[in-house]
N, C-alpha and C positions, 0 to 999 in steps of 0.2 A: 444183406443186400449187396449186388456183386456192384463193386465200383465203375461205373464208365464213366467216359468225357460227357462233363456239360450239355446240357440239347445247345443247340446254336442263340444265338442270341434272338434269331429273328423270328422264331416258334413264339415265344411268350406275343408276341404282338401281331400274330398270325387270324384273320379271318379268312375261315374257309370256305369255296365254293365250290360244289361240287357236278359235273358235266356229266351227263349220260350222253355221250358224243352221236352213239344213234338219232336223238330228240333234238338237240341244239340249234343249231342252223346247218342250213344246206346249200351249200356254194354252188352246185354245175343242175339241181334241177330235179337230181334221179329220186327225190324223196326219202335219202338219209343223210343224215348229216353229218360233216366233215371235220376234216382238220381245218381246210381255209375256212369253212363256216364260224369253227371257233376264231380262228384269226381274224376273221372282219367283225367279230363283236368284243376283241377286246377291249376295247373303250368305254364298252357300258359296264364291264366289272371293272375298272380303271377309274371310273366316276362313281359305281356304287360303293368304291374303296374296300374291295376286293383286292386282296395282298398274293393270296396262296389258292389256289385250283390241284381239284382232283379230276383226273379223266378216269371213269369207269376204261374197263379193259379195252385194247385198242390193237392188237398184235392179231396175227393171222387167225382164223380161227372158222370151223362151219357151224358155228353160232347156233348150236344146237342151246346153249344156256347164255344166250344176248354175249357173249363172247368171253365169257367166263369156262371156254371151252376150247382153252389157247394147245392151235396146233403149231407154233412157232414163236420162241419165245424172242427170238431178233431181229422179226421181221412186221412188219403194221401188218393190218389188214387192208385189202384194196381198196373196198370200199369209204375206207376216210383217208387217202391216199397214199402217199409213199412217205420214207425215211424222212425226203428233205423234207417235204412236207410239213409236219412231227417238227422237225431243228431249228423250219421257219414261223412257226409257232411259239416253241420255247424260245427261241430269240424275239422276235416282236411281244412276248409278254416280259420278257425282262427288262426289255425297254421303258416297259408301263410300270415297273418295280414289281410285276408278278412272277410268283415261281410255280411252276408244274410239277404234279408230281402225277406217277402212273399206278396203274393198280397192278398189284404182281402177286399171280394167283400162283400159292405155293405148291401146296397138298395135292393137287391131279391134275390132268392135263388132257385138252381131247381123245377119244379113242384114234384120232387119227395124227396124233404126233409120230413123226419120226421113232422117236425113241420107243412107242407104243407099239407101231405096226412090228418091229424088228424084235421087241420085249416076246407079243402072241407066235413068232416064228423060233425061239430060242431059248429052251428048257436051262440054260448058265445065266440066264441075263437076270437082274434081281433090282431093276428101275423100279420096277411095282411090285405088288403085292402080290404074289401068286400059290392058289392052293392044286397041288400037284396031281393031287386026283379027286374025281366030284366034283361037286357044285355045293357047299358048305350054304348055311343060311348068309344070304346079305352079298354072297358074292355072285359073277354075272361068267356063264361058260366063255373060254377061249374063241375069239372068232378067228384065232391061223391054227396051226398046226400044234402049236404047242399044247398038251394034255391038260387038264384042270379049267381052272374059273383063277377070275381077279377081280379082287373087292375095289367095288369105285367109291368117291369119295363123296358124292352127290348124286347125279344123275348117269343111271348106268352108262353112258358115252362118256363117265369124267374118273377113268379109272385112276385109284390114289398112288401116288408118287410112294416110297419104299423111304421112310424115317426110324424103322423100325418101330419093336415093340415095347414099352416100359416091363411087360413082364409075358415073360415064358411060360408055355404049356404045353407038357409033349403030348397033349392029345393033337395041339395044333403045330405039326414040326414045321410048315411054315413059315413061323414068326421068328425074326429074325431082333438080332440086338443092336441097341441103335447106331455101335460104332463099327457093325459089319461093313462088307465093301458095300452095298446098296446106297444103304444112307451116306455112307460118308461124300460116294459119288452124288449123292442128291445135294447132300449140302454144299459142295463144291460146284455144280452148276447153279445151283440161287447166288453164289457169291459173283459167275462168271455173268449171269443175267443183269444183274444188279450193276455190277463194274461198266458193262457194256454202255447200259442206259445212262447212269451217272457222267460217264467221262463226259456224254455228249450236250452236258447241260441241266438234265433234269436233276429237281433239288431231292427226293426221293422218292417213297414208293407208302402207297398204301395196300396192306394186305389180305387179300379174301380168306377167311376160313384160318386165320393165324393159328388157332387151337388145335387145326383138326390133325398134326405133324405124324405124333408121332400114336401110333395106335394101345389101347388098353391103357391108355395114361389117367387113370382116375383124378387125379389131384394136380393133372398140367404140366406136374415136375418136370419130366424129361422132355417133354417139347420146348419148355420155358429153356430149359439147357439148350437145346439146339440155338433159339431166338438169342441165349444171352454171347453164343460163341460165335454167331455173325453177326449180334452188335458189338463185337472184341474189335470182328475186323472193319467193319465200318467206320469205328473210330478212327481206326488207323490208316485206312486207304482213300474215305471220304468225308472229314469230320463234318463239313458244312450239311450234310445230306440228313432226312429224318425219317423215319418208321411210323406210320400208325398203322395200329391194326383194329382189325376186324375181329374184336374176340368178345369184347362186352364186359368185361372182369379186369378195368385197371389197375385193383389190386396184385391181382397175378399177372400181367400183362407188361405193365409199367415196370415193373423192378426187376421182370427178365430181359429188357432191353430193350424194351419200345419207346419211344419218344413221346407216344400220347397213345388215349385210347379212349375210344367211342361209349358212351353210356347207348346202351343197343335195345332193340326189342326183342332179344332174346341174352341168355348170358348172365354171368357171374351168378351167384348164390341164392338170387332171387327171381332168377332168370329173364331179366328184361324188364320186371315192373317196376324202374326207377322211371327210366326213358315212357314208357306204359301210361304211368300213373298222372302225368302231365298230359299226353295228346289224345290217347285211345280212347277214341268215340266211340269203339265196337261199331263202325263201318269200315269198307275198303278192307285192310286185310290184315283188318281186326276182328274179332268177335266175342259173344260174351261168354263164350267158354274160356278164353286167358283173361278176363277182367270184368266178371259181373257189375263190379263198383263204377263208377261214374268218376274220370277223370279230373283235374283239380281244373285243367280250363276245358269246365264245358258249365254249361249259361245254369244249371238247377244249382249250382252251387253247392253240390252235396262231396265235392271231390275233398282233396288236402294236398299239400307240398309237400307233408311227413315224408314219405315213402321216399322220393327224389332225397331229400333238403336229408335223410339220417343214412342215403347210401352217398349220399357222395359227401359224406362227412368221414362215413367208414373209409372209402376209397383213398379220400385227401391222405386222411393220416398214413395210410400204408404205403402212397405215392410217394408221396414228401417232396423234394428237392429234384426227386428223378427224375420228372418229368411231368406231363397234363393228360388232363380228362377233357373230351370235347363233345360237347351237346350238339347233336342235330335236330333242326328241325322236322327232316323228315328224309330218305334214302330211298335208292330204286327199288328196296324192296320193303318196304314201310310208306301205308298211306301220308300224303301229303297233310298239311294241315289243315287245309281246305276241303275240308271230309265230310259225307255225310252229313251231317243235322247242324256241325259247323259253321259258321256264314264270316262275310269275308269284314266285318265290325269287332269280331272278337281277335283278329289277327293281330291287330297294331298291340294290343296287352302281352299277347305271346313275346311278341320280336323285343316287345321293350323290356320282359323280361330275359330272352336269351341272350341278348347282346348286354345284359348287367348283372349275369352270375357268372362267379368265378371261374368259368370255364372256357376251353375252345371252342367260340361258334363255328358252328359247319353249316354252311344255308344249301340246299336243293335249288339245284336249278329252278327258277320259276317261283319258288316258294316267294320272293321277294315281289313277285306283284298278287300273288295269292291265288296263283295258278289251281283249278279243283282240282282232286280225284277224279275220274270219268269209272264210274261201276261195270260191270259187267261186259267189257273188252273182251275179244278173241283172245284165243293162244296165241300168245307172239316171241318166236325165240324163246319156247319154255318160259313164260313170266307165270303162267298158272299151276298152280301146286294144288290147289284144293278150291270147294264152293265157299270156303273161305280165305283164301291166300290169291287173289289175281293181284300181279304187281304190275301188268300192265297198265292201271287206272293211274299210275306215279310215273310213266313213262314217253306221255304223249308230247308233241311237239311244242317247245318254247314257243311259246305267244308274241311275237315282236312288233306284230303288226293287226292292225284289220281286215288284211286280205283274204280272201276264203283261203289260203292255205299256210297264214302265220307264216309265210317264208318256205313252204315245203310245197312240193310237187301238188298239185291237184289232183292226180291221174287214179282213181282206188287200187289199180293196179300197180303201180307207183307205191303207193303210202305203205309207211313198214307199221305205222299205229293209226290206227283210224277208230272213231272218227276223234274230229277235234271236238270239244268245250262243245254240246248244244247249245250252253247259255249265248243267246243272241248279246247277253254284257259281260260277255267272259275279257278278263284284264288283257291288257296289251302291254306291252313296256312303251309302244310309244305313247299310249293315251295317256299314262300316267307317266311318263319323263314330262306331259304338257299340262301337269295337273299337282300345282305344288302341295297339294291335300293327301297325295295317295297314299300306298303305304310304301311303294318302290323311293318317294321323296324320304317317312319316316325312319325306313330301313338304312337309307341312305346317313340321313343324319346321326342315329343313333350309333354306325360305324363310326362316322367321325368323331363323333362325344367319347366314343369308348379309346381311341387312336391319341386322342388329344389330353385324356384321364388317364394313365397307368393305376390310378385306384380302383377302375374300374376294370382290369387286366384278370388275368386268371393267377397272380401272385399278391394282388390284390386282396386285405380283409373282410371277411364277410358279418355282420355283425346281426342273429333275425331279431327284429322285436317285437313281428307281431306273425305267427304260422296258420292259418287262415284265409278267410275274405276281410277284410284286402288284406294282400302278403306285403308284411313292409321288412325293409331291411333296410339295414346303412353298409355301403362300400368303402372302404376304407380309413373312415373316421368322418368322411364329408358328404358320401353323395348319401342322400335317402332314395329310396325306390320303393314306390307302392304300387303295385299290379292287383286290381280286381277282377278277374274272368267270369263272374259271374253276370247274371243281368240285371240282381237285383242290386240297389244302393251299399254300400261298407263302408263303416267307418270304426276308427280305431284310437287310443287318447295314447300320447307318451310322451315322456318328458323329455325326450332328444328333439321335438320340435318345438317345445315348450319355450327351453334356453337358446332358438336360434333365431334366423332370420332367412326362411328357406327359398331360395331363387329358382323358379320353374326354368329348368334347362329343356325339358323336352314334356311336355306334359296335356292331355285331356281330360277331362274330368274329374282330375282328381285337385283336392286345394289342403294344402297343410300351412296351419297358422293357428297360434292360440294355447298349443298343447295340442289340436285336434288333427286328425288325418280324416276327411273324408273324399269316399272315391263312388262318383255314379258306374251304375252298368259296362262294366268292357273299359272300367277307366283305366290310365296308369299315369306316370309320373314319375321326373327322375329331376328331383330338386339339391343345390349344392348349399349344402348347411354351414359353410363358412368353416375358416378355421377352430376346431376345439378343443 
């Protein structure tokens, strides 16, 4: 494992929140929402102890893929306003002890970047990927002058950046090697993108598609190379600054130089089913062609922790010291947890367990008052991939209020997501900021518990002792935690509460005393078992 500098100190204690900036709030009216929109809600992730924010992609772009379709990598896009904008944001959340970090989409770039229009006019330019005569499978014809096709790396308007290839075929003369002029120039502008955004504040970058670098890379090797030779230089140009990526596979991710890395719904060896095997209701933009089985929180109790609780055991070990793995709840393009046949009783079991396993939490906008899915949403910004993949149902507008438009324009013409929540009792953040019951108060608390425990930290001991209904574990020698997601009763005998005297820090329905653990439907509990 290649050596770098220490992640910063303030990762290990990092709860993350993550902004789809479109959805959020909307300052001036026009029904998307902004940069000041995030700036005048900083106070409510500042109270839900919210440390660390992600902004989905936020730079110019004709949002052909919701903005993951960046045609200027130093400029915002208008629509959430300008530069200062941006700087008066990161400044006003530093204030509150939050740090921003942006999303920096590596691997392609709009068809309509600069670099792109000038690439299709110029048979020497080697930014992209270009095949010089035909239209090869997978790749998309020339729309300038230039002869051949270029392989995109997503959606044909998202042709791929030029990292080269791990290996050579002269049937495809093509492909190029990764330290030709193309790549080098590619890796040298992520360094200048990177530099630009840093000096001005922001603490890093989270990365879309981190895997997808370098092409014919079976086993990662040579992309991980790329990642490990611009976190050489981040060390050395921005040590405070940090990486997560978007790859799914901490094992390989973590020890090429990323800071953290997301257990994903797709990804690493088993492709997703750690992240899966915990939420996947097979609704929203799931189905039961990648999970016939029945997830471990869902109410028939037929699911397990296994799958999770022995990948990211595997992961741990290969991580080590380098860095962290971080659990979401749910992403803009993964249904929310409020999904489907889900109801919004079984959430508080969730959060009590995200926020007390060794990992990075990452909360979804909204997920914190138990914001639903909405099914079967238009196209918007490319969110729809298939009759099973609409990610529009995870993108609709933060709820803050009761007003018919949650904070967003009314106008249908107007609205970039429509409609809101039918539930005439869809959550608000204000009704529950007025309702010490909800689960925006639980979530709340449970950041604090975890802020104020480093046992409960992602360096923190994990000890299971019971893998099931109810799942119990102990944290670091003190805390017990039993989470039952199902609906029927569990209970569980063990002698770690036998010899203690268990103090309910955060807890419903569950009661440990006696030797016994027992937890009713959707219970959990997070009791501190004194010193041992």
């Amino acid at each position: 494992m290649t050596s770098f500098r220490p992640a910063p100190a303030w990762l290990s204690d990092a709860v993350f929140y993550q902004i789809y900036p479109q959805s959020f709030a909307d300052s001036d009216g026009d029904g998307i929402g902004d940069f000041n929109g995030i700036t005048g809600h900083l106070d409510h992730l500042a109270w839900l102890g919210v440390d660390t924010v992600w902004i989905n992609p936020c730079f110019a772009s004709p949002f052909r893929d919701a903005g993951y379709d960046v045609a200027d990598y130093l400029s915002v896009a208008p629509r959430y306003g300008t530069n200062d904008d941006l700087a008066k944001l990161v400044d006003e959340a530093g204030r509150r002890g939050i740090r921003v970090l942006l999303d920096l989409v590596a691997g392609h770039t709009s068809d309509r970047h600069p670099w792109f229009t000038a690439s299709a006019d110029d048979p020497d330019d080697h930014r992209y990927i270009w095949a010089p005569d035909g239209c090869p499978d997978g790749f998309v014809r020339s729309p300038g002058s230039r002869p051949g096709a270029y392989l995109p790396n997503f959606f044909d308007s998202q042709p791929a950046l030029n990292f080269g290839y791990a290996r050579l075929d002269p049937a495809e003369p093509w492909r190029q090697r990764v330290d030709a002029e193309g790549p080098r120039a590619n890796r040298a502008a992520l360094r200048d993108v990177m530099h630009h955004w840093l000096r001005l504040g922001l603490a890093g970058f989270r990365v879309d598609m981190a895997h997808s670098l370098v092409k014919d890379d079976p086993d990662r090797s040579a992309t991980a190379a790329v990642w490990t030779e611009l976190r050489g230089w981040l060390d050395a140009a921005h040590p405070d600054a940090v990486l997560l990526s978007e790859w799914g596979d901490p094992a390989v991710s973590v020890p090429a130089g990323f800071h953290a890395d997301f257990f994903l719904q797709f990804g690493g060896p088993t492709d997703g089913r750690p992240l899966r095997s915990l939420w996947n209701n097979r609704a929203g933009t799931d189905s039961e062609v990648w999970d016939p089985v029945a997830p471990f929180f869902d109410p028939s109790g037929q699911g397990s922790p296994d799958t999770f609780v022995e990948a990211w055991r595997a992961a741990r070990a290969a991580v080590g010291d380098a860095g962290h793995i971080s659990l979401p709840t749910s992403n803009h393009d993964f249904s929310r947890l409020n999904c489907g046949p889900r109801t919004a009783e079984q959430l508080p079991a969730a959060f009590a367990f995200q926020l007390t396993w060794p990992t990075l939490p990452a909360i979804y906008y909204g997920d914190e008052i138990g914001m639903r899915y909405i099914p079967g949403l238009p196209d918007t910004e490319g969110s729809v991939l298939g009759p099973h993949y609409n990610r529009a149902g995870s993108r609709t507008p933060m709820q803050w209020d009761d007003g018919p438009g949650a904070g967003f324009s009314t106008a249908p013409e107007d609205r970039l997501y429509l409609p809101l929540d039918p539930d005439p009792q869809r959550p608000t953040v204000a009704a529950q900021r007025a309702d010490d019951t909800s689960l925006l108060h639980l979530v709340r608390r449970l950041i604090a518990l975890r802020k104020a425990s480093p046992e409960l930290g992602p360096d923190g001991s994990v000890e299971v002792l019971h893998s099931g209904y109810p799942f119990v574990y102990v944290r670091g020698g003190r805390f017990l935690v039993v989470v039952n997601p199902r609906s029927a009763p569990a209970a569980f005998t063990t002698d770690v509460v036998a010899g203690a005297a268990p103090r309910a820090l955060e807890a419903a329905g569950v009661e440990a005393e006696g030797g016994a653990v027992t937890a009713r439907g959707f219970g959990y509990g997070v009791f501190d078992l004194g010193p041992r």
